[in-house]
C-alpha positions as CSV (number, residue, x, y, z in Angstrom):
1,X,0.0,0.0,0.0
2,X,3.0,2.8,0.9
3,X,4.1,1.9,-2.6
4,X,1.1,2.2,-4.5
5,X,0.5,5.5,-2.4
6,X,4.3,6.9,-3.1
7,X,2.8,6.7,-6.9
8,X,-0.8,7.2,-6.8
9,X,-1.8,10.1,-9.5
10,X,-5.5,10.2,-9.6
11,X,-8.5,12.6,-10.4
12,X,-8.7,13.3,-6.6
13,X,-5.4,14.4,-6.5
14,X,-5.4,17.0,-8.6
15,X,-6.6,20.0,-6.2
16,X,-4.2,18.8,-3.2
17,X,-1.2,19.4,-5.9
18,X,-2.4,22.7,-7.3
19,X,-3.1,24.2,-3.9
20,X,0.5,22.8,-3.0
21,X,1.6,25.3,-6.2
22,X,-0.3,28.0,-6.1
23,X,-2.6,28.3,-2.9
24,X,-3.4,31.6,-3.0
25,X,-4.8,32.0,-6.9
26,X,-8.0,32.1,-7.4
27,X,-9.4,29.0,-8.2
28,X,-13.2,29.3,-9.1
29,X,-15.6,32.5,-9.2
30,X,-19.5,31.1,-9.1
31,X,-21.2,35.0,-8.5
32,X,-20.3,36.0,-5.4
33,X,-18.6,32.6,-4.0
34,X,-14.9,33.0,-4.9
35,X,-12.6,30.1,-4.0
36,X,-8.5,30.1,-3.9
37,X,-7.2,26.2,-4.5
38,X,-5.9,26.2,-1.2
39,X,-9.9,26.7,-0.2
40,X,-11.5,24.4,-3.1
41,X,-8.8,21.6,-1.9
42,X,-10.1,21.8,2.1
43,X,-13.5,21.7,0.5
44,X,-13.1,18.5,-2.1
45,X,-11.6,17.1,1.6
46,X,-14.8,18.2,3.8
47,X,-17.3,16.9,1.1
48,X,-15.2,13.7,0.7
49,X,-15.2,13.4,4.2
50,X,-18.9,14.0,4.2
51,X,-19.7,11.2,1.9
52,X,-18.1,8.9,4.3
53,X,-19.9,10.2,7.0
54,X,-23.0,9.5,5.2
55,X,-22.0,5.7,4.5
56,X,-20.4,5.9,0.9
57,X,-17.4,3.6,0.0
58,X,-15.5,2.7,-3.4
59,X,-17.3,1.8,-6.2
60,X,-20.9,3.3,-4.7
61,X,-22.6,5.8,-7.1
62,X,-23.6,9.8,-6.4
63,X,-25.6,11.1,-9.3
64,X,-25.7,14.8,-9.7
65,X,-28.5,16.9,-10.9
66,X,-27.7,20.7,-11.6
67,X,-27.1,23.1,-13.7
68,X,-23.5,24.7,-13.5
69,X,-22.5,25.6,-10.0
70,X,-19.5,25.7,-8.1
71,X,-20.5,22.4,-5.9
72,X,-20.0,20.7,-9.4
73,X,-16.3,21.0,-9.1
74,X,-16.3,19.8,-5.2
75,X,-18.7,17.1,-6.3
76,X,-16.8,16.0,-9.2
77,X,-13.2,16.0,-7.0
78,X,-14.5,14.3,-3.8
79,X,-16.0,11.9,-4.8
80,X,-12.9,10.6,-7.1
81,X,-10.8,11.5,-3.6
82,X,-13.0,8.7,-2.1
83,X,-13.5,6.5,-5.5
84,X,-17.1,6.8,-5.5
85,X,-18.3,7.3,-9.1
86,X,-19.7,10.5,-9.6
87,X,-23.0,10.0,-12.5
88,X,-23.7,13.3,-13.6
89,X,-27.2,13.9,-15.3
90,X,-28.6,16.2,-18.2
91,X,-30.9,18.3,-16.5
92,X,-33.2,18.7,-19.3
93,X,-34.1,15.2,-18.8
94,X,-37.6,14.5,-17.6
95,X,-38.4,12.2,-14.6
96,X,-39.1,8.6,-16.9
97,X,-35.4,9.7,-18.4
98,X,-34.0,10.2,-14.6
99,X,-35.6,7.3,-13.6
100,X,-34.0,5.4,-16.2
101,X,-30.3,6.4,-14.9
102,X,-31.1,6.2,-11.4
103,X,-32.4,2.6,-11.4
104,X,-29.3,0.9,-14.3
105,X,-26.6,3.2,-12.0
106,X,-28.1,2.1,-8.5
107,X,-27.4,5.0,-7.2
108,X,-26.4,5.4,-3.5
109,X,-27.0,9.0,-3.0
110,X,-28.0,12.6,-5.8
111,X,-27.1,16.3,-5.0
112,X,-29.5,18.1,-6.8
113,X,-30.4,22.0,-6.8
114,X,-33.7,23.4,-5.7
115,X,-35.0,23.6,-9.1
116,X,-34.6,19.7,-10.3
117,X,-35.7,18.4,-7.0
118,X,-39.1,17.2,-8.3
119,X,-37.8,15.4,-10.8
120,X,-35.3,13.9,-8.9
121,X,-37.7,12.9,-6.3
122,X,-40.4,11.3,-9.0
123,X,-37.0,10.0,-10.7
124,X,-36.3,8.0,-7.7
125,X,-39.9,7.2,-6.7
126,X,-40.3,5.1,-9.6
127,X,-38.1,2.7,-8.7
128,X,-39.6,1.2,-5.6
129,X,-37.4,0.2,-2.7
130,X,-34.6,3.0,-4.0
131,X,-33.9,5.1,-1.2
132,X,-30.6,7.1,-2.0
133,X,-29.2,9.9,0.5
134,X,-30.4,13.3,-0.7
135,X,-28.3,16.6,-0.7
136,X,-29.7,20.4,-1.9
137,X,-27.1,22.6,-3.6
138,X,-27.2,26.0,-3.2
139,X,-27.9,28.4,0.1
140,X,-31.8,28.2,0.6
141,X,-33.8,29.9,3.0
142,X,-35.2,26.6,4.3
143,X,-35.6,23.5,4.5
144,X,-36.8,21.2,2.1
145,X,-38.0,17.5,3.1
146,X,-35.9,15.0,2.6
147,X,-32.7,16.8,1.5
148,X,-30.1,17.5,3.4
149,X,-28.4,21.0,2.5
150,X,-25.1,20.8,1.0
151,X,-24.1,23.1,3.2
152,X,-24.1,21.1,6.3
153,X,-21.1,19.2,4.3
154,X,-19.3,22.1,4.5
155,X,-19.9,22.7,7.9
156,X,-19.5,19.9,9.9
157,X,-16.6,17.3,8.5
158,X,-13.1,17.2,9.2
159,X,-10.6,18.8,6.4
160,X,-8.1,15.8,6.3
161,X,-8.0,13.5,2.8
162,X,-9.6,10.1,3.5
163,X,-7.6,7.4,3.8
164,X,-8.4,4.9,0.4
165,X,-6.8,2.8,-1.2
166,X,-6.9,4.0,-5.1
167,X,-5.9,2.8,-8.3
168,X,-5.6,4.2,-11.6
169,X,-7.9,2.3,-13.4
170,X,-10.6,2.3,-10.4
171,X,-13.4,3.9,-12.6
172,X,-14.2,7.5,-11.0
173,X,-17.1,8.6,-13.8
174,X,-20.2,6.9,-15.0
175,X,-21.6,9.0,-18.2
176,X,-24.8,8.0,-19.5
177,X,-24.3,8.4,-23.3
178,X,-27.0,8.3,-26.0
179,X,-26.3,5.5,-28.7
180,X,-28.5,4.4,-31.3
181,X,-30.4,2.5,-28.8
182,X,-33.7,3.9,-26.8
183,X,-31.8,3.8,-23.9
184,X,-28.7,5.5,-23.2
185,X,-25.7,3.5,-22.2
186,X,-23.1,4.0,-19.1
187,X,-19.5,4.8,-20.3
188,X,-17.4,3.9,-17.3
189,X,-14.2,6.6,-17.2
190,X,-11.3,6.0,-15.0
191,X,-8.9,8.5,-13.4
192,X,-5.8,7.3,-15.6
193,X,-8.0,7.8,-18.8
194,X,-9.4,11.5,-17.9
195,X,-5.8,12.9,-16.8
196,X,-3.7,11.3,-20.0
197,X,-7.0,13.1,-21.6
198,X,-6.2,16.3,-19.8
199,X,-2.6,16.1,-20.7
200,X,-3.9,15.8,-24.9
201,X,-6.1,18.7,-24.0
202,X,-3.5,21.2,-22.4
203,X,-1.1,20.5,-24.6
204,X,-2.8,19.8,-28.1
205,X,-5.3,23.1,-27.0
206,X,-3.0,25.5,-25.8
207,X,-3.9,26.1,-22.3
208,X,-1.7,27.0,-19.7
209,X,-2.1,27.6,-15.9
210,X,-2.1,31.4,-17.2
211,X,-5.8,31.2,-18.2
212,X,-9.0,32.9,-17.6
213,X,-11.8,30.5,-18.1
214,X,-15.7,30.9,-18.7
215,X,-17.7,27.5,-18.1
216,X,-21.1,28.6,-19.5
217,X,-21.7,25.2,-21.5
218,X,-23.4,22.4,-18.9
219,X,-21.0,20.2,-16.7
220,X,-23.0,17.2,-17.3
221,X,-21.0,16.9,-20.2
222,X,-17.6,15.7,-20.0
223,X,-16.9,18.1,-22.8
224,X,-17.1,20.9,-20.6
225,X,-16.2,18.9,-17.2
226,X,-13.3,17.5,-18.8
227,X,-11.8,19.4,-21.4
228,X,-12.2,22.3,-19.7
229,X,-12.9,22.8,-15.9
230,X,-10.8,19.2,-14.8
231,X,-7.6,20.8,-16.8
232,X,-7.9,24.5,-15.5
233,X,-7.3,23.0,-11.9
234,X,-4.8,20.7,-13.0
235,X,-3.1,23.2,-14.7
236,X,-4.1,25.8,-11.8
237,X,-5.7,28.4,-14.5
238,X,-9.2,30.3,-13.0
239,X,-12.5,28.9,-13.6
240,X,-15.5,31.2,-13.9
241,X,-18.6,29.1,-13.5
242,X,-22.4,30.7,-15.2
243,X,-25.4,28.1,-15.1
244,X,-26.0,29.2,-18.7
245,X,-24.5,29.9,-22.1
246,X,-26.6,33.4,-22.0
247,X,-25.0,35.6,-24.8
248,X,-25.4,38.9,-22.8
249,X,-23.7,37.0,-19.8
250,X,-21.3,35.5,-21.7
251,X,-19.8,38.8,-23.3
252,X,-20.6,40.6,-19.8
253,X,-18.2,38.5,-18.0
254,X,-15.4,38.4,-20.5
255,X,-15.1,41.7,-19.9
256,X,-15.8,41.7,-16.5
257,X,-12.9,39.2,-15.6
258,X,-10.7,39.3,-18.6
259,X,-11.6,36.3,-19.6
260,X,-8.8,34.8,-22.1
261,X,-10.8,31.3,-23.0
262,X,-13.7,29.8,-23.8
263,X,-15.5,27.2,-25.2
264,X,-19.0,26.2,-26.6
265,X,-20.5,24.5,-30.0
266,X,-21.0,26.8,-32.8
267,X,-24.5,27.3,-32.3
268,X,-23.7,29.4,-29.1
269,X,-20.6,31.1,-30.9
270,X,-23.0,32.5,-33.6
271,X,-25.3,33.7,-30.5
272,X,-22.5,35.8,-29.3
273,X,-21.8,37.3,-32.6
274,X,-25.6,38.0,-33.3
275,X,-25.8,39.8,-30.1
276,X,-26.4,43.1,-30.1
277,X,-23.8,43.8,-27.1
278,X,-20.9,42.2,-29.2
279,X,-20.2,45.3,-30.7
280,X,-19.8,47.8,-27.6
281,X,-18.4,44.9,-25.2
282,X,-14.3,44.5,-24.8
283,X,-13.6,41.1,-26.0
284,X,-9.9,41.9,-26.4
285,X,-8.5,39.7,-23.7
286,X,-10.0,36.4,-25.2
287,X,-7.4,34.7,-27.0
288,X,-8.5,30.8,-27.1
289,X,-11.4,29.8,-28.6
290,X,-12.7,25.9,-28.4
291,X,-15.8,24.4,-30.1
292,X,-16.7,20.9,-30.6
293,X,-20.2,18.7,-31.9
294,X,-20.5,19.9,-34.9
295,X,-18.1,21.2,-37.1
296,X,-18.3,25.5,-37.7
297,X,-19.6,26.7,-40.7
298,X,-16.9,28.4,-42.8
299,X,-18.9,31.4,-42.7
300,X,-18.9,31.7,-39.3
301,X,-15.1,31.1,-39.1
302,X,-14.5,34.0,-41.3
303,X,-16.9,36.2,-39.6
304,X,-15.2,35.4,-36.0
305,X,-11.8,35.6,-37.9
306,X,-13.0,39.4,-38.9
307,X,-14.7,40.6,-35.7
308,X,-12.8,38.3,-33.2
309,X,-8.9,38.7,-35.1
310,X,-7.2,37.6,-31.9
311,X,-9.0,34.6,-31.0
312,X,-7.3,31.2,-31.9
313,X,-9.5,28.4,-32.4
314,X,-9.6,24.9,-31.9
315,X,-11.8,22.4,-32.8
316,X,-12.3,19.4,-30.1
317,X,-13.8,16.0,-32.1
318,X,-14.6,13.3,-29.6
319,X,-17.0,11.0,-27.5
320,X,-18.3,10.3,-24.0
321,X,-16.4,7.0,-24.3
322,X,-13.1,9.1,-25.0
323,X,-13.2,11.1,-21.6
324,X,-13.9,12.5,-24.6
325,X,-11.0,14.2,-26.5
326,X,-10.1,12.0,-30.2
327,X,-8.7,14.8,-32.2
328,X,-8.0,18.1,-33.3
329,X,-8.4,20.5,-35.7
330,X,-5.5,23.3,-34.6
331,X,-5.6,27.1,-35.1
332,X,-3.7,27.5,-37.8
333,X,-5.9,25.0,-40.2
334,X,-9.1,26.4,-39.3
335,X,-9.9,28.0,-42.5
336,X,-7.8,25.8,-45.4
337,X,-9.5,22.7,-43.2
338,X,-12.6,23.5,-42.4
339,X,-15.3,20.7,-41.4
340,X,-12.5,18.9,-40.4
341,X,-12.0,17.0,-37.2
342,X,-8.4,17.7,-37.1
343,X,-5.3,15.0,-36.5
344,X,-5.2,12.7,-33.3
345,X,-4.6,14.6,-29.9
346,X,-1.0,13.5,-28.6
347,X,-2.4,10.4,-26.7
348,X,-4.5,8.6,-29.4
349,X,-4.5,6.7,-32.4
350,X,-7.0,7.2,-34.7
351,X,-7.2,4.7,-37.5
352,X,-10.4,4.4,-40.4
353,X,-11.4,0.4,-40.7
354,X,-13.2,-1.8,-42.8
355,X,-15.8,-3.8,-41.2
356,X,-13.1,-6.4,-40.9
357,X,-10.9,-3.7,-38.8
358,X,-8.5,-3.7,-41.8
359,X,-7.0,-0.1,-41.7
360,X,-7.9,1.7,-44.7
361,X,-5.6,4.1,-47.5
362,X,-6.2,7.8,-47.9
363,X,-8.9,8.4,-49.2
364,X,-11.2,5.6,-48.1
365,X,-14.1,5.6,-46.1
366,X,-14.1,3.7,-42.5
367,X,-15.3,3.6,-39.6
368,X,-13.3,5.7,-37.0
369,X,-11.3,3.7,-34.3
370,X,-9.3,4.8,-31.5
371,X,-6.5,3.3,-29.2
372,X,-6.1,5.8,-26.4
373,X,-5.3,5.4,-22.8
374,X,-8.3,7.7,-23.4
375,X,-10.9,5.3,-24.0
376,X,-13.6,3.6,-21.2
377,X,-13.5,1.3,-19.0
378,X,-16.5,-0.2,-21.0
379,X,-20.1,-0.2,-20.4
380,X,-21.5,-0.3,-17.2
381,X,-23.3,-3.7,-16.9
382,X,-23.2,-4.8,-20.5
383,X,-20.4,-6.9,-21.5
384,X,-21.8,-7.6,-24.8
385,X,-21.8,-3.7,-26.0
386,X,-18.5,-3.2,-24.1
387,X,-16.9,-6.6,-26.2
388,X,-18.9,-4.9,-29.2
389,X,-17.2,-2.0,-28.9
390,X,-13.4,-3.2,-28.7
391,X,-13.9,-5.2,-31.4
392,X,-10.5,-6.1,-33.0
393,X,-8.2,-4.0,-30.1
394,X,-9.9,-0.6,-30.7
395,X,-12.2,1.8,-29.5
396,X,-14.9,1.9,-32.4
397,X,-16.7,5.2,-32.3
398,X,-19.4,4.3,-34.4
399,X,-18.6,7.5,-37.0
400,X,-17.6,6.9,-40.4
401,X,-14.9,9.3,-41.7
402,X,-11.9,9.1,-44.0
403,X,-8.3,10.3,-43.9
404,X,-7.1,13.3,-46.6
405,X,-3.7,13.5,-48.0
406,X,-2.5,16.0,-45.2
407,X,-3.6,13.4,-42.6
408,X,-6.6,14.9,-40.9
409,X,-9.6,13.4,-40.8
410,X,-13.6,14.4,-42.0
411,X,-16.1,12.8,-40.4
412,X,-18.6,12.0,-43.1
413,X,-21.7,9.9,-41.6
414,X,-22.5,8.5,-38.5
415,X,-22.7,4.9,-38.5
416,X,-24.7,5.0,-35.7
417,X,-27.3,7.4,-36.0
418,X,-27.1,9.8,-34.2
419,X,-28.1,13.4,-34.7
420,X,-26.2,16.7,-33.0
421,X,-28.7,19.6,-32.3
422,X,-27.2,22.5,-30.4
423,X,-23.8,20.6,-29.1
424,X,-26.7,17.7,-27.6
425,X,-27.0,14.1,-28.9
426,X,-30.2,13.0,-29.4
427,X,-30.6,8.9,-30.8
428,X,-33.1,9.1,-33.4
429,X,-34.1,5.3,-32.7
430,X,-35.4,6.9,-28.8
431,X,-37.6,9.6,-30.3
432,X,-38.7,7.2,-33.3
433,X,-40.0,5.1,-30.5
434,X,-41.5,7.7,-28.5
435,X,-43.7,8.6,-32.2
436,X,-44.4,4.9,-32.8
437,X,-46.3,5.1,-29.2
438,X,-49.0,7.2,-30.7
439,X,-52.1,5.0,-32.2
440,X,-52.1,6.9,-35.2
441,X,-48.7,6.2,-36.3
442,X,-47.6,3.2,-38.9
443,X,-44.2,4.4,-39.4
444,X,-41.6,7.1,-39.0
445,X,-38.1,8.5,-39.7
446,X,-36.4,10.8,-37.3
447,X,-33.1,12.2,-38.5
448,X,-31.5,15.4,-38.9
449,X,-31.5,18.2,-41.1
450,X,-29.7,21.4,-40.8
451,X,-30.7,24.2,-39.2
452,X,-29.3,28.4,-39.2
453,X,-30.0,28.4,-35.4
454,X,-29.1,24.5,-33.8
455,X,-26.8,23.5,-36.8
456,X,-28.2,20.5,-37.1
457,X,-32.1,19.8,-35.8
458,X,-34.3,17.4,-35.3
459,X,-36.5,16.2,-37.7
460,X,-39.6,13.4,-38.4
461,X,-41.4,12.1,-41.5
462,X,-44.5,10.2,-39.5
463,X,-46.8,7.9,-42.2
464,X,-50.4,7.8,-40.3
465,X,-52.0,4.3,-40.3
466,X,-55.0,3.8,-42.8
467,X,-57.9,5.6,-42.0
468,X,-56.2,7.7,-39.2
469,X,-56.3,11.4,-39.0
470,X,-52.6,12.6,-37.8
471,X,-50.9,16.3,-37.8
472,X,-47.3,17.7,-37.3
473,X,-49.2,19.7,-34.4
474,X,-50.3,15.9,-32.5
475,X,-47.1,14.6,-33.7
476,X,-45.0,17.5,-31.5
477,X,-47.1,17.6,-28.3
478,X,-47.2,13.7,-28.2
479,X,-43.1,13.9,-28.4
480,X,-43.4,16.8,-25.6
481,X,-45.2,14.9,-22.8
482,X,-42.4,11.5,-23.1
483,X,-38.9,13.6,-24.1
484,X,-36.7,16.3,-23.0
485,X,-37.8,19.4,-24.9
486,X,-33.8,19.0,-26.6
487,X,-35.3,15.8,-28.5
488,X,-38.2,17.1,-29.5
489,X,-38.6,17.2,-33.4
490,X,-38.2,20.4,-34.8
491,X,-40.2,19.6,-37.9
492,X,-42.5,17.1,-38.5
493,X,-43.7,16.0,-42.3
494,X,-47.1,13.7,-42.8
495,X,-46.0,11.5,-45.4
496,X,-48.0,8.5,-47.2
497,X,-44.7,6.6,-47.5
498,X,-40.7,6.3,-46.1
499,X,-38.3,5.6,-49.2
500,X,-36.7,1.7,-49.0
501,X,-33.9,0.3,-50.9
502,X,-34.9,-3.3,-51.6
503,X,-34.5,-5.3,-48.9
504,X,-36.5,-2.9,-46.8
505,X,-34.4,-0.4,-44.9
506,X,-35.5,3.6,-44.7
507,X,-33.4,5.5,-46.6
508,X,-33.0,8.3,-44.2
509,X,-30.5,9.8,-46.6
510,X,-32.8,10.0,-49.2
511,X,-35.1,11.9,-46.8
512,X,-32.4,14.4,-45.4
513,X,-31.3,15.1,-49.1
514,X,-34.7,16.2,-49.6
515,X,-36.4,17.5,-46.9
516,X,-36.4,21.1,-48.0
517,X,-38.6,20.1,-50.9
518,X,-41.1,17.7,-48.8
């Protein structure tokens, strides 16, 4: 045990050393809570601390429900600090979704803030004989029944580390992920594979301990969680944490705090620039620029190019099952390269297969494989999707793409079908399956289409059975009382048939190709 301690280097260790460095720089700004890392470290310690006092041990599950809040980050530490997996949730998910995560996690215990406590509570009272421990996030006036506040955390535990036994591989993250499936999958991430992930990401982005950071996109995500917010305290850089990508906040506080980096999917860039505050706001101290989910169209590059001359920009390409950084596209590329994911980040391979995981020429069209120290654990309770998924020694991905003669990759289909609206994924197979629940339905096609505002949006072609009267307006509030308003079709088509190659499959292509004419 003293040797595995002498080299233990895990996600929970992270704070302890930075505060070590630098203990009086400012470590995260949340409004008016303002933490140094000397403070955020004796915090990650009490809430650790606090977890064992409330009977957590290795390997039990905490699910978080919030928007973006400062409590994420001591969540997110202390529990890796103790090896209890941290599950964080979308919070635009309604309570059948929650439900869903709670009951295939098991979870042992949810912080939640005021706001998502209802559906946390009917998340958890539909699975009978679940009783995690409850804690509220946030200062409130009083109490509410049931919850514990997270303040009491704070409060009452001790300040010294727990004393557990950790290993690298010891998963520390369970991130629900939506496939092509109608349920979401866990991806099971372990310490060793988010910090080689944060050494691609400092590196291959840029970043330095120098840097002034806005988190305005949701740290449910591990694109924001773990590209972002987990590197700027390994690196000891200053987080500034909003509970909303609001454009007027957004360009507010870059001012405000000199803000040097940021990052959010191109939807929300385009927000920024369409803002009507962009013009009289001093955006001269952001320098670094990230997006990521959909690639940037090229006139929006050279618009931020013109108005924003001193940003850099990267683009991140990746997956929850990646922790999630596969590769990127680097500053100086941006425009000759645009759409294109970029090369691998320093500590991945990234190879396009055959079905027969043959590595393919330039040229060719694959599906994308990683090997990374990166990659998951595999999926939590399925052995057959985790085998699935490793087919061959790699990390398959489930995108198709193909390699150019300068070595960077395009992704150019999704094998798995998957559809990107506003930096969310949304499994066209789940909402199909919502539609088919409506009587009137015989078949449907849900697929996406793009959009000026989301990129790319959702969209379904619904065939009504014989005899059955059926509109786009029954279509959309059916969809709205069984998904998250993200999934939610933007537009729906009444069709009298879906277009089928021979042997019976939709040709969603077909339908995407010419949507705009339907």
């Amino acid at each position: 045990m003293t040797f595995e301690l002498a080299r233990r280097h895990t996600l929970g260790d992270l704070p302890r050393r930075t505060a070590a460095r630098v203990p009086s720089k400012t470590a995260i700004i949340d409004g008016e809570t303002r933490l140094t890392f000397a403070e955020l470290d004796a915090a990650v310690n009490r809430v650790a601390n606090a977890l064992v006092e409330r009977g957590f041990a290795k390997g039990d599950r905490l699910a978080v429900l919030s928007r973006n809040r400062w409590e994420y980050a001591a969540l997110s530490f202390a529990s890796a600090r103790l090896g209890v997996i941290l599950v964080p949730i979308n919070f635009m998910l309604n309570a059948e979704e929650v439900a869903f995560i709670f009951g295939h996690a098991e979870i042992g215990g949810v912080a939640a803030e005021a706001s998502l406590v209802a559906v946390a509570d009917a998340g958890i009272a539909k699975n009978p004989g679940m009783s995690p421990r409850r804690v509220l996030l946030g200062a409130h006036p009083s109490e509410v029944e049931g919850w514990e506040p997270f303040a009491r955390w704070l409060e009452s535990s001790a300040e010294a580390p727990p004393d557990v036994v950790l290993g690298d591989d010891d998963p520390v993250r369970l991130m629900y992920t939506s496939g092509t499936e109608s349920r979401p999958k866990g991806a099971l991430l372990s310490s060793r594979g988010l910090m080689w992930q944060y050494v691609s990401c400092a590196l291959d982005g840029g970043m330095s301990g120098d840097d002034i950071e806005l988190h305005a996109l949701p740290l449910y995500h591990c694109a924001q969680l773990d590209c972002f917010l987990g590197p700027d305290v390994y690196l000891g850089a200053t987080s500034i944490i909003i509970p909303a990508p609001d454009p007027e906040v957004v360009l507010r506080l870059i001012e405000k705090h000199r803000v040097t980096k940021f990052f959010a999917p191109p939807t929300v860039w385009i927000s920024l620039l369409r803002s009507p505050s962009f013009e009289s706001t001093d955006l001269s101290s952001l320098t670094k620029g990230y997006y990521g989910a959909s690639a940037m169209p090229v006139e929006i590059l050279r618009e931020i190019d013109a108005r924003l001359p001193h940003v850099r920009l990267w683009n991140f390409y990746g997956q929850t099952e990646m922790s999630p950084l596969a590769t990127i596209l680097q500053p100086h590329e941006q425009m000759e390269h645009a759409g294109s994911a970029g090369r691998p980040s320093l500590n991945v391979e990234t190879f396009v297969v055959d079905d027969e995981n043959v590595p393919l020429p330039i040229g060719q069209v694959g599906e994308i494989v990683h090997r990374s120290p990166h990659a998951t654990l595999g999926y939590f309770k399925d052995p057959d999707k985790t085998a699935e998924a490793f087919a061959g020694g790699w990390f398959h991905s489930g995108d198709l793409g193909v390699f150019d003669e300068h070595g960077l990759l395009r992704v150019v289909d999704r094998k798995k079908d998957m559809i990107k609206t506003g930096g969310e994924n949304v499994a066209s197979r789940e909402v199909e399956e919502a539609i088919y629940l409506h009587d009137a339905v015989a078949e449907v096609a849900v697929f996406g289409v793009p959009d000026p505002r989301w990129v790319e949006a959702v969209a379904a072609v619904v065939v009504p059975r014989e005899g059955a009267q059926l509109s786009p307006g029954d279509v959309l509030a059916h969809c709205r009382e069984r998904l998250a308003g993200y999934k939610v079709p933007k537009q729906v088509v009444i069709a009298e048939a879906l277009p089928k190659n021979p042997s019976g499959k939709i040709l969603k292509r077909v339908l995407r190709d010419g949507f705009d004419a339907t």
